[in-house]
N, C-alpha and C positions, 0 to 999 in steps of 0.2 A: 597578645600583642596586636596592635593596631596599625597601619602601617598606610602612609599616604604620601605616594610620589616614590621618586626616586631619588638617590643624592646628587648634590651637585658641587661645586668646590665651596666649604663648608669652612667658618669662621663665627664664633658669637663672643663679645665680652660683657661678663655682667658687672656692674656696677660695686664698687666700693667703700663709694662715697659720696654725698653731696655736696655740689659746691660751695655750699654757704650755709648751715642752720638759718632758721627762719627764726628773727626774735618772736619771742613770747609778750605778746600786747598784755598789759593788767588796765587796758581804758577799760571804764565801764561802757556799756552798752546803752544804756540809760541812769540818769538818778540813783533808779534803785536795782536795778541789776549788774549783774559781773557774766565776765568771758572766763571760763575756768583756762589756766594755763594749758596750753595746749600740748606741752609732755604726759597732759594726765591720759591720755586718748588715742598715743602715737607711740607703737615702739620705737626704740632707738635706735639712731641711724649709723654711718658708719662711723670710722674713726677719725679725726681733724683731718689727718693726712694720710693720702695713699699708705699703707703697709707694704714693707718689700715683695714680691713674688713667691709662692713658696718653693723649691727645683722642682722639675719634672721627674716625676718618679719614672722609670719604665720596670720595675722587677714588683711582683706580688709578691706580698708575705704580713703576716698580723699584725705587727707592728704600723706599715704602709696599710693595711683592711682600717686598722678602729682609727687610726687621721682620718680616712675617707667618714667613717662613720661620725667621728662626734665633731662637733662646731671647736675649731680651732683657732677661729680670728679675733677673737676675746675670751675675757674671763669678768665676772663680774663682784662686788664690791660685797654683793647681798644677796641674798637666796641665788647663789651661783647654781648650788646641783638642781635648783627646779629650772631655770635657766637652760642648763647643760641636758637635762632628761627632755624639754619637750625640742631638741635639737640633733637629738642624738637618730640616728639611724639604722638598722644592721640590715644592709644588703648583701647578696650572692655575687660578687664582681664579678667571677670567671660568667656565670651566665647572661650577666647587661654586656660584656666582652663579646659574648658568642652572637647577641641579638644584634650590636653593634657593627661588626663585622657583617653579619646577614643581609642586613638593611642596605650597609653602604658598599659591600661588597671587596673589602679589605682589613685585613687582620688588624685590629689596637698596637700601635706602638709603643704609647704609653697616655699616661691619664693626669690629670691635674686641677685639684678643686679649688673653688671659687664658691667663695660663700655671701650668702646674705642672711637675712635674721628668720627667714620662713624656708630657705629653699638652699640645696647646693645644688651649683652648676659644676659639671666632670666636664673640663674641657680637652677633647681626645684627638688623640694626634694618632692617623691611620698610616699603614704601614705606602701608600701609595705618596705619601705626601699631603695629602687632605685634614682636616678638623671639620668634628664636631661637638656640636655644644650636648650635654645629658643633664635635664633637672631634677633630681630625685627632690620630692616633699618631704619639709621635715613637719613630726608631729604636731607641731603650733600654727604651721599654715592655714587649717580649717580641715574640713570634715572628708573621709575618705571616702574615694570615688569620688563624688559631687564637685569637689574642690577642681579637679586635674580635669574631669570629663568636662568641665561649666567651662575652664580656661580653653581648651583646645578647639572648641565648639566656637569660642567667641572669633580665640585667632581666625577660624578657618571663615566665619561669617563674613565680617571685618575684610578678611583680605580678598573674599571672591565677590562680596555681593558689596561691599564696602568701596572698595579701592583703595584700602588704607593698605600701606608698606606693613606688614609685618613678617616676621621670618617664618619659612614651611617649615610645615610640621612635615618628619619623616615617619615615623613610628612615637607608640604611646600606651601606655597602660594605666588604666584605672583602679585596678584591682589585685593588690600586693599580694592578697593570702595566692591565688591562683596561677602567676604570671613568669614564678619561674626566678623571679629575681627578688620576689620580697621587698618591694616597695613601688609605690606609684613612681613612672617615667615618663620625660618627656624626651624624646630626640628632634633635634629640629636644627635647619639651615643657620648660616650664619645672618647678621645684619650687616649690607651694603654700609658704606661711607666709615665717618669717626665717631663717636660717644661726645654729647658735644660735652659732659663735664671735663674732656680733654685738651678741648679747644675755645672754650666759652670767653676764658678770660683776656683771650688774645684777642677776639672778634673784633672790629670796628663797629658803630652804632648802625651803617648799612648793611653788614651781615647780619646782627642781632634782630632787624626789624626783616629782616628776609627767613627768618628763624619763624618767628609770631604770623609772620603772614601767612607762611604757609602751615603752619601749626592748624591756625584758624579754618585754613579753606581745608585741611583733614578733617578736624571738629565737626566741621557743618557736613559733610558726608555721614555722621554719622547721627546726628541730626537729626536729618532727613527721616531716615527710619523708624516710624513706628509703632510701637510695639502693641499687644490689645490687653495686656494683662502687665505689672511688676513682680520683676524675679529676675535669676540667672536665666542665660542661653544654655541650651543641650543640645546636643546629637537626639531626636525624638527614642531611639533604641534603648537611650542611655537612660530610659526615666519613666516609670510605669503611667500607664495611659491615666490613672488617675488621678498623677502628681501634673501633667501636661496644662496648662490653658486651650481653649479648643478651639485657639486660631492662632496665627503667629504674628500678623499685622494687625493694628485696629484699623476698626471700620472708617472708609474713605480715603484712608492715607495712602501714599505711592507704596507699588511693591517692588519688594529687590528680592524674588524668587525664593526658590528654595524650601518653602512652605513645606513639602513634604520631609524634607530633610531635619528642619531645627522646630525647637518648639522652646517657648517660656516654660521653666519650671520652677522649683525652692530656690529660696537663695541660700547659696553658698558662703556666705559671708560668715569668718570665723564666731563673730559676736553670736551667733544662733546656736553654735557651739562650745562655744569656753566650759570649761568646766562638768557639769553634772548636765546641762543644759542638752549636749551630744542626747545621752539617753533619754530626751523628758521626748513626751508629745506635744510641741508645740506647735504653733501657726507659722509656719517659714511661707507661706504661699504657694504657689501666687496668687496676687491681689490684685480683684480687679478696681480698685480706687484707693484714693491717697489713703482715702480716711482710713480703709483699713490694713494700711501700712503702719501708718501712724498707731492705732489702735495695737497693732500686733507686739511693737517695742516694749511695750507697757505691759500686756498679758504675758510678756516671756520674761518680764523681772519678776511681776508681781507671782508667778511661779516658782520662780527660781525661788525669790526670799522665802515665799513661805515656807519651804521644806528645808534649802540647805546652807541659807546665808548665816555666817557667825561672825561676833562682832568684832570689830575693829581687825579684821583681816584684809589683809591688801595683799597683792603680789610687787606691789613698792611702796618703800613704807612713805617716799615725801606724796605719798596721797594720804596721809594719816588727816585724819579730821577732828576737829574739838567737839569732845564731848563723847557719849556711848551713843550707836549707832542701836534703834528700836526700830522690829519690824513694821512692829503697827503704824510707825510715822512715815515710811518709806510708802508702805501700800497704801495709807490715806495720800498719801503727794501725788503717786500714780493713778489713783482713781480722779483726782482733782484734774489731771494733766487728763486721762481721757474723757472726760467731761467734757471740756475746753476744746478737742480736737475739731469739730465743724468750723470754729472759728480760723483755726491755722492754718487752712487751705485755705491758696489764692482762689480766685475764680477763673481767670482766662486759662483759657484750653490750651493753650503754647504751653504754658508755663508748667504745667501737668500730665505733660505727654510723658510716654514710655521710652524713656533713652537709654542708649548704651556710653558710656563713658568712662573714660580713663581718669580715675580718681588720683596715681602716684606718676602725675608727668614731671621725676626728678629729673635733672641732668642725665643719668646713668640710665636713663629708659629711654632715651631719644639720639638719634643717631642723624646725622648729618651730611650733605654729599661734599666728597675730597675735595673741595675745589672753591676758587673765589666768591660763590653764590650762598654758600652754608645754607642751603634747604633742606625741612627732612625729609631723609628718605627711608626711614626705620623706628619703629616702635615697639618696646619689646615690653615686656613683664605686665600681662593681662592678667593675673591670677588675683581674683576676688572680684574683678568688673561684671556686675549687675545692668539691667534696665530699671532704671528708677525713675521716678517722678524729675522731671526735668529740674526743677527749681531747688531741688535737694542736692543733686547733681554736679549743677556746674559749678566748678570752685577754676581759680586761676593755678596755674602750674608754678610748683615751688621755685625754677628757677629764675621765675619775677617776681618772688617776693619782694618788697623797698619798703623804706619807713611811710610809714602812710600820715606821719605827721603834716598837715599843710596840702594834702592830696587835695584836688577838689571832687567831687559832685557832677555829675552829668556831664555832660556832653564836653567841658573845660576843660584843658590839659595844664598841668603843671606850667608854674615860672619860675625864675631864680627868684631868691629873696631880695626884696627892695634895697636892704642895705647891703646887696652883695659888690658892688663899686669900690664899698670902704673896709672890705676885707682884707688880711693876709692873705700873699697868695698860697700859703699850705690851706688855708680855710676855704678859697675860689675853687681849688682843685677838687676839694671834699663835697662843695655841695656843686659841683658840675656834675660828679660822678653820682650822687644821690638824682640830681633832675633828671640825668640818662637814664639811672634805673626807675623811676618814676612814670619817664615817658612811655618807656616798654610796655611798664604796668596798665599807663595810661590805654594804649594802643590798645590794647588785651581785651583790656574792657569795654570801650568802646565799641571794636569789635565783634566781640562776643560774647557778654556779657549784661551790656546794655539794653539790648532787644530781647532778654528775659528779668528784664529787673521787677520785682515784685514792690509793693509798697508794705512798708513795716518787713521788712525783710528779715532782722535780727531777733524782732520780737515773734514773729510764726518761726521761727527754724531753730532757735536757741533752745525751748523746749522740746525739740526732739533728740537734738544730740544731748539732753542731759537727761531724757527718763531714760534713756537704753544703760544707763551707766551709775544709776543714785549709790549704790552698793560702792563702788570701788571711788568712785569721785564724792563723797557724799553726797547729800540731800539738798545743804543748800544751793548751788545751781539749780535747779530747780524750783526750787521753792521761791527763789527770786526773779525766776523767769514768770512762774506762774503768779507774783506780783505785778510784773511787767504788764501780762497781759490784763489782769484787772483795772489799770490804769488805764490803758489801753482800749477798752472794750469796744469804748463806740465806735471807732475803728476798726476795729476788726470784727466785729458781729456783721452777721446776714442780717440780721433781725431785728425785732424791739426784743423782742427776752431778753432779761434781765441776766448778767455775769451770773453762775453756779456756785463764782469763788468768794469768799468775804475774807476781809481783813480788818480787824481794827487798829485803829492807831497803835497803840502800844504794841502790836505784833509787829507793823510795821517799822515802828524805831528799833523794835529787838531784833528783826532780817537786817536793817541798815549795821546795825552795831556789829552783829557776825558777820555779814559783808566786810566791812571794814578787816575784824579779825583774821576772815580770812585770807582776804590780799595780803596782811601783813606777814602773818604765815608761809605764805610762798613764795614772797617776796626773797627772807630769811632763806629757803630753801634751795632757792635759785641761788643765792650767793653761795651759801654754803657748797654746791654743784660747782659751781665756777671756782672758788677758789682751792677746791680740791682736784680740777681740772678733769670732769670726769664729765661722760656723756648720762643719757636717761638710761634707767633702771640699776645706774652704779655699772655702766658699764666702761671698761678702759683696756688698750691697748695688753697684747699679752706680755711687751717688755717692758710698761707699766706695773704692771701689776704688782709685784713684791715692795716695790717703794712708796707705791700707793696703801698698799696694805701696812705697812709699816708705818708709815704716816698717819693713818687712822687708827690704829692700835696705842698709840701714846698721843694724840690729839686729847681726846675726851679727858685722860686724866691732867690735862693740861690748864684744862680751862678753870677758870676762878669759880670760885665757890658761889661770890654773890651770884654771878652769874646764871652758873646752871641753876639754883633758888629761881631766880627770875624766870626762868626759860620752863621751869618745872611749874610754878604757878600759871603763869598766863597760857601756856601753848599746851599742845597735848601729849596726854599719857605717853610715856615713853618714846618722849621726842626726840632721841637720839637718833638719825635718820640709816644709820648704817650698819642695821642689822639684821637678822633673817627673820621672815616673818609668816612665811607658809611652810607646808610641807610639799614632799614631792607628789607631783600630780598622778593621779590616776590615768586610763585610759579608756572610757567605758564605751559601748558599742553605740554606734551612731544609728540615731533615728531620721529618717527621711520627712 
């Protein structure tokens, strides 16, 4: 056990849910490329609405042990038990009880979890009157030790050398086999203020831009820094000297101390991990340039397929894809895609710096001060935050997502629509509340966004979120980005050389044609989601669940016959989307 500070009156709540899904865009990106659905990339979030509280237990016993241990805030529709295993937990309570007590120096009164889809939080009520928060990792979070020791390392950056709000860490452990309790922990302070997914929707437009502004001036604190290599943050102890970078700022840049303390190392990032991946020898880093970041995506599929990918295996099946899936076609796409890589880096040095940034600013990670000003004063759930290439980096925070139809371009902020005078006023109120959330967006951007905008943005970045994934998303994404870019070339080449990639026409019309296909495909899928009322991976509500289930057990024999004919021709094998499709996963040892 690891132990930093002392306690203080101690409170954390974690999150349960976001306030709003984020629609899923099917624009294309250009002509001839697509945005794959964005559930194909994203686990699922919580439930539409708050779930009740579970009681506070205060008496141990087995029944109260396996609650703690397995995921009890859903059940899911499809491969529920691989779901349920990489979730499941079996910790020592009496001894996280006894460290607990130690640290804050009062007996457990009683315990009470709080879940999310990577992590539970124990929120513990001390015999003195106090709480605090405990996050034990669950097996899907990412890779043992690296995962907790990279999170705790960042918080402790962040909050001293940063000035960013986030909650102290009290005590911590990396290392389940040795520690006494049998799984990674964190102990840590509460967050000051509210959770603004609690308060968001009451806001006025001058709280909400008091929200962004100061969001923003935390953002740029972090900014500031950086880094001489990409990878996760560490404690230097935490990471053998020859996993380290062998400096902690690049050259030139301000320093914010502590060099001797932290160092760049792997990245943490569960994707390095999934699967068989955990034991291979790959390239995690760090890297000291884009390129070979970029480059690394590529070498850790093109590994992976070759020894353990099989076909048309998914861990959801609405990622099913038309057609049989051939390794050969996957690792000719990846090699094409590292070919191309010198062209997908921008050139300006901003835009490519070593940041640290908070990839999941939901509602439910941002916390607010009590009071007329709604500023934040709390940021919580860092686990999987990297330094990476700046321009891969910044994305806007889910709780400004707005329709981005009619958005403008540069420096412009949104208007109402011209014939908005001759509306209804149910339809005035609708898109008032669209240009508010618009402007936030606007704001955002402008802000912060702005002064790293790259040119051809979609077409360098689309390619990289799609070779880290051809296996589970299929190919075409890719393959149509890496269309993009050959259309593209003279703009994005350094060079006179000549594009590596060829197309001829007829390939081109048969990518348009599957394009097509496959929007229309997921289009289908999304409905069929929606109209069964369910979130991503088939996940739903635990008193859900039996009616749901019953509902899809006499669906399918419901449907017309021409129908499924139709459905069974054009779309793919075993396109029945609601059924199990892996097996339960393994656990193999993690390679560094």
């Amino acid at each position: 056990m690891k132990v930093l500070g002392s306690p203080a009156s101690l409170r954390i709540v974690r999150p349960t849910t976001a306030l709003k899904p984020t629609n899923v865009s099917r624009k294309l990106a250009t002509a001839i490329s697509i945005t794959p659905p964005s559930y194909l990339s994203l686990p699922p979030p919580g439930p539409p609405h708050p779930l009740p509280d579970p009681p506070v237990v205060t008496s141990l016993g087995t029944e109260y042990n396996e609650n703690l241990f397995r995921y009890t805030s859903g059940r899911w529709l499809y491969n529920e038990s691989q779901q349920m295993a990489q979730r499941y937990i079996k910790f020592d309570v009496a001894a996280l009880h006894g460290i607990i007590a130690s640290v804050c120096s009062s007996p457990v009164l009683s315990m009470e979890k709080k879940e999310g889809l990577f992590n539970k939080t124990l929120m513990v009520t001390l015999a003195n009157g106090k709480k605090v928060a405990v996050r034990i990792k669950n097996p899907i979070a990412g890779p043992d030790h690296l995962m907790t020791s990279s999170e705790v390392a960042t918080m402790d950056f962040v909050r001293h050398n940063l000035g960013i709000p986030v909650p102290k860490i009290l005590a911590w452990s990396s290392h389940a086999v040795n520690n006494g309790v049998g799984a990674e922990y964190i102990i840590m302070e509460s967050a000051p203020g509210v959770q603004l997914s609690t308060v968001w929707h009451t806001m006025d437009s001058r709280q909400k831009k008091n929200v962004v502004n100061s969001l923003v001036a935390l953002e740029q604190n972090m900014l500031n820094a950086k880094f001489a290599q990409y990878g996760s943050l560490y404690y230097r102890n935490d990471i053998p000297e020859s996993k380290r970078a062998p400096r902690l700022y690049a050259h030139g840049s301000r320093r914010f101390g502590s060099e001797e303390k932290f160092c760049i190392g792997p990245i943490a990032h569960r994707n390095f991990y999934e699967d068989e991946r955990a034991a291979m020898d790959l390239d995690r880093g760090p890297w000291s340039s884009p390129e070979d970041y970029l480059r690394s995506l590529a070498l850790r599929e093109e590994a992976w397929i070759s020894r353990f990918a099989k076909p048309n295996i998914h861990d959801d099946p609405f990622r099913n894809v038309p057609g049989p899936q051939l390794k050969e076609e996957h690792l000719k796409c990846l090699e094409q895609y590292r070919s191309v890589i010198p062209a997908l880096v921008p050139t300006a040095r901003k835009v490519l710096a070593s940041n640290l940034w908070h990839s999941d600013l939901n509602p439910g990670n941002i916390f607010v001060s009590d009071d007329d000003e709604r500023r934040v004063v709390s940021i919580i759930d860092w686990q999987g935050c990297w330094a990476g290439p700046a321009y891969l980096q910044m994305t806007s925070p889910s709780f400004l997502a707005c329709d981005g139809a009619g958005l403008p371009s540069g420096l412009d902020f949104p208007k109402l629509p011209s014939e908005y005078d001759i509306m209804s006023q149910d339809t005035k109120a609708i898109m008032r509340e669209d240009h508010k959330a618009q402007m936030l967006y606007k704001l955002y951007e402008i802000k912060q966004l702005y002064p790293y905008r790259i040119s051809d943005r979609e077409t360098r970045t689309m390619p990289v979120r799609a070779a880290g994934r051809t296996w589970k998303d299929g190919i075409l994404p890719l393959r149509l980005a890496l269309l993009d870019i050959f259309s593209r070339w003279a703009e994005l080449s350094r060079s006179d050389e000549p594009c590596p990639l060829r197309f001829t026409r007829e390939e081109v019309q048969e990518l348009k044609r599957q394009r097509d296909r496959y929007v229309d495909w997921h289009d289908f899928l999304d409905d069929v989601r929606s109209t069964f009322g369910m979130r991503l991976y088939g996940w739903v509500s635990p008193h859900e669940y039996p009616s749901k289930r019953a509902l899809l057990e006499g669906t399918r024999s419901r449907l017309p016959v021409a129908l499924t004919s139709q459905l069974e021709e054009i779309l793919p094998r075993d396109w029945w989307p609601f059924r199990d499709t892996v097996a339960l996963p393994s656990a193999p040892e993690v390679r560094v």
